[in-house]
C-alpha positions in Angstrom: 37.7 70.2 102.0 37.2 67.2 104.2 40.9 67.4 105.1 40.8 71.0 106.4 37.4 70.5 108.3 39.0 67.8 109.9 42.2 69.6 110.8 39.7 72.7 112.0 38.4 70.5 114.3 41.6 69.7 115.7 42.1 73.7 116.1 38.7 74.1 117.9 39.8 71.5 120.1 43.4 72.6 120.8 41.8 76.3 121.7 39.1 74.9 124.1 41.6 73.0 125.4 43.9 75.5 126.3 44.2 78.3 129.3 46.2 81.2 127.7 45.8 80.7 123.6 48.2 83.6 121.6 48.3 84.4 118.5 50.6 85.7 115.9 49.9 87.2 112.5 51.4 88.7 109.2 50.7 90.2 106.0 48.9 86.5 105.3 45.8 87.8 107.7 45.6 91.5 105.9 46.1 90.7 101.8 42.5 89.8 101.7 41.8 93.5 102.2 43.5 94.4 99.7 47.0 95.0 101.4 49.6 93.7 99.7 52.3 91.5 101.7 56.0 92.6 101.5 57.5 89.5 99.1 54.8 87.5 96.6 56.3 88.2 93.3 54.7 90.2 91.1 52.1 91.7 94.3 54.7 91.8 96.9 55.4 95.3 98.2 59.0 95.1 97.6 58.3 94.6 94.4 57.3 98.2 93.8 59.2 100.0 96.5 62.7 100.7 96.8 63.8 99.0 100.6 66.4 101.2 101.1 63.8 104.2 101.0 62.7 102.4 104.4 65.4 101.7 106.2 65.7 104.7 109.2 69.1 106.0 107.9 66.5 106.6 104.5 64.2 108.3 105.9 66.6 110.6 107.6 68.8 111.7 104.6 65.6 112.2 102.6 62.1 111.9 104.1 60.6 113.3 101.1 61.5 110.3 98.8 60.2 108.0 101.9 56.9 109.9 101.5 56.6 109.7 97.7 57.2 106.3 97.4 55.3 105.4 100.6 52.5 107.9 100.3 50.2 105.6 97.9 50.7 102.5 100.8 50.2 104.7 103.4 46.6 106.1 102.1 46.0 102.3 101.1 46.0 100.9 104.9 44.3 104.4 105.8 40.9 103.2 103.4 41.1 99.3 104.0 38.8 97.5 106.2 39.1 94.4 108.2 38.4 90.8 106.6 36.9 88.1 108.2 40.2 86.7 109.6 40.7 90.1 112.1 36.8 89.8 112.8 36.7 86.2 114.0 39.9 86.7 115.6 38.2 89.4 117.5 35.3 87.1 117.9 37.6 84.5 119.7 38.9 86.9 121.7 35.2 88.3 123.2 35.0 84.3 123.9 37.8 84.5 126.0 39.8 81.3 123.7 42.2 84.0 122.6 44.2 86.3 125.4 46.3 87.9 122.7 47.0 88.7 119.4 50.6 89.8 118.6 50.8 91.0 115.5 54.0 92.0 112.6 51.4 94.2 110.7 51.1 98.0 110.9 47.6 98.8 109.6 45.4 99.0 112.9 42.7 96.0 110.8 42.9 93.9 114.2 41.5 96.9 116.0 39.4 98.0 113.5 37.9 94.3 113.5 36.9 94.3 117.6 40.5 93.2 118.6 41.2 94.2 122.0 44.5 93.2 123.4 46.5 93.3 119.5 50.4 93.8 120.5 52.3 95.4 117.4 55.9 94.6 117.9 56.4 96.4 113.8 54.9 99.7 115.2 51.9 101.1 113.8 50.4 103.4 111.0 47.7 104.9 113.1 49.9 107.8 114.0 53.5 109.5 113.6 55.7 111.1 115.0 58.5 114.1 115.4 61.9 112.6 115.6 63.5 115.8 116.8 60.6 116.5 119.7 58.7 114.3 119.8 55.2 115.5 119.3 52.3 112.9 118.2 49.7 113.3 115.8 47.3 111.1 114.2 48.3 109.5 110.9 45.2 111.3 109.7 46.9 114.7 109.5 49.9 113.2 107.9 47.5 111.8 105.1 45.9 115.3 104.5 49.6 117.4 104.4 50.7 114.6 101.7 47.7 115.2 99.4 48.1 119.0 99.9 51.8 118.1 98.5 53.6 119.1 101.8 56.4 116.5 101.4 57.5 115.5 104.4 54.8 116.5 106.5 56.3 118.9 109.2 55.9 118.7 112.8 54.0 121.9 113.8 55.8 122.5 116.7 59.5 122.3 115.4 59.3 121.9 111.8 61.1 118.8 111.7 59.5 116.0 109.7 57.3 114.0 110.4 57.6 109.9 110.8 55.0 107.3 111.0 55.4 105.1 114.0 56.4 102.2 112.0 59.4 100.3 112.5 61.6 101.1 109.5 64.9 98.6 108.8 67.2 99.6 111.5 65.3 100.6 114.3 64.8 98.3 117.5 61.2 96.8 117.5 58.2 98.9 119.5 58.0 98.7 123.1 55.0 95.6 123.0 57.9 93.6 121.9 58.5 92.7 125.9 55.0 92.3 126.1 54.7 89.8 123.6 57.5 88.0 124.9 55.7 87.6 127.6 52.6 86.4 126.2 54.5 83.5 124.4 56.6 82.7 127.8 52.9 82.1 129.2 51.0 80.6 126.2 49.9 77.2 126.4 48.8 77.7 122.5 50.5 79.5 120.0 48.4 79.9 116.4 50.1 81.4 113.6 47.8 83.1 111.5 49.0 84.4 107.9 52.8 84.6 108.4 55.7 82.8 107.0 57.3 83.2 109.3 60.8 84.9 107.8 61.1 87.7 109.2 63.4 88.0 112.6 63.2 88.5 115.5 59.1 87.9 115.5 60.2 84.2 113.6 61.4 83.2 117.2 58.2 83.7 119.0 56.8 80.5 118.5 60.1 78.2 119.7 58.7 79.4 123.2 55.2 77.0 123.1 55.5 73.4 122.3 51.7 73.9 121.4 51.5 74.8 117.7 49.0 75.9 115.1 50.0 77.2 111.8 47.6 78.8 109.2 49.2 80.0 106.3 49.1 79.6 102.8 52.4 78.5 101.9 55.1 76.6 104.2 56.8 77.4 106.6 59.9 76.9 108.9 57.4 75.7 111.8 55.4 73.2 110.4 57.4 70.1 110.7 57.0 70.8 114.4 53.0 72.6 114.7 50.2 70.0 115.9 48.1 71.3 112.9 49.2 72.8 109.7 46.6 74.5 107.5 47.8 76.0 104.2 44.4 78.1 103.4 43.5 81.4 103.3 43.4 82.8 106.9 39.7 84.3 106.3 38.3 80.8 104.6 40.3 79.2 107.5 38.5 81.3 110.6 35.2 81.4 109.1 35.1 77.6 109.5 36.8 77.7 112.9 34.1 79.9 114.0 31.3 77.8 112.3 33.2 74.8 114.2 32.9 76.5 117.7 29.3 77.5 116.9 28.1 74.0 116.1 29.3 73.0 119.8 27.8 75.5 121.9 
């Protein structure tokens, strides 16, 4: 424990230290409320869902299979709550020591933890969308059409389905994508927080900051090159960065 307080303290001073402090998260920041990442074995969510049911070509020869496979994930993110890695991040952003969180998860826990500013280059569940004409809804009325059986949910204006605004496997990233590039362009301090870091292209962020924190349970690509390395749980991790900060004010 003395080893991580000590490298916390680094952290604390790195963010004081800095003028525009980013941060990037993953699946790492969201499995302690109970959503499952996409590759531990055993937990991982590709180890219960066929990938090929999410790829875009999938969901367009048969969005009812994407639906019955996804349906159970997609009410999962709709019930979970935030940890107390989104709520201190949100914390550290109200302080002003973080200017943006860019993020490769989908279920809206940044926001519902009192993130502001959260960029999320994967898309997002909170909503969905018609392919065909492109009418919005809320991801609520998706939810309610699957557990009344309607499979896909239809668009109400032109009966197509349905999609959630997720980025399935070969679709170009969401619009925040430039907007995260150009946080990182401008960061002075980049802190991964529960990613490993594999996935491309959100694994090149961090080559743009010489300035590197990385929180994550396991290793990654990036640590032989971050200023700190932390391989703890991102909520353990952020509840002593916040008790850190809170001892120096």
């Amino acid at each position: 424990m003395e080893e991580i307080l000590a490298k916390v303290r680094e952290i604390a001073d790195l963010l004081e230290a800095s003028e525009h402090a980013v941060v990037l998260t993953g699946a790492g920041v969201s499995t302690e409320s109970g959503v499952p990442d996409f590759r531990s074995p055993g937990s991982g969510l590709w180890t219960m869902l066929d990938p090929e049911l999410f790829t875009i070509q999938g969901f367009k020869a048969n969005p009812k299979a994407f639906y019955e496979g996804g349906a159970p994930f997609v009410k999962m993110l709709d019930e979970a709550e935030p940890n107390e890695g989104h709520t201190v991040l949100a914390e550290l952003e109200r302080r002003g020591l973080v200017k943006a969180i860019i993020t490769q998860n989908v279920d809206g826990l940044h926001q519902k933890g009192g993130s502001k500013r959260v960029l999320e280059i994967h898309g997002t569940l909170s909503s969905a969308s018609c392919m065909h004409c492109g009418l919005q809804v809320n991801i609520d009325e998706v939810v309610e059409a699957v557990e009344d059986g309607i499979l896909p949910p239809l668009c109400v204006e032109c009966g197509e389905p349905l999609k959630p605004d997720v980025v399935l496997f070969g679709e170009p990233l969401s619009p925040d994508y430039s907007e995260a590039m150009e946080e990182v362009r401008r960061a002075d301090l980049i802190m991964v927080v529960g990613s490993s870091m594999q996935v491309s292209p959100a694994n090149q962020l961090p080559s743009y900051c010489d300035n590197l924190v990385i929180i994550n349970r396991t290793g990654t690509f990036y640590d032989r090159q971050a200023r700190v390395v932390v391989n703890e749980s991102t909520a353990t991790s952020m509840r002593l960065l916040l008790k850190e900060l809170d001892q120096r004010t």
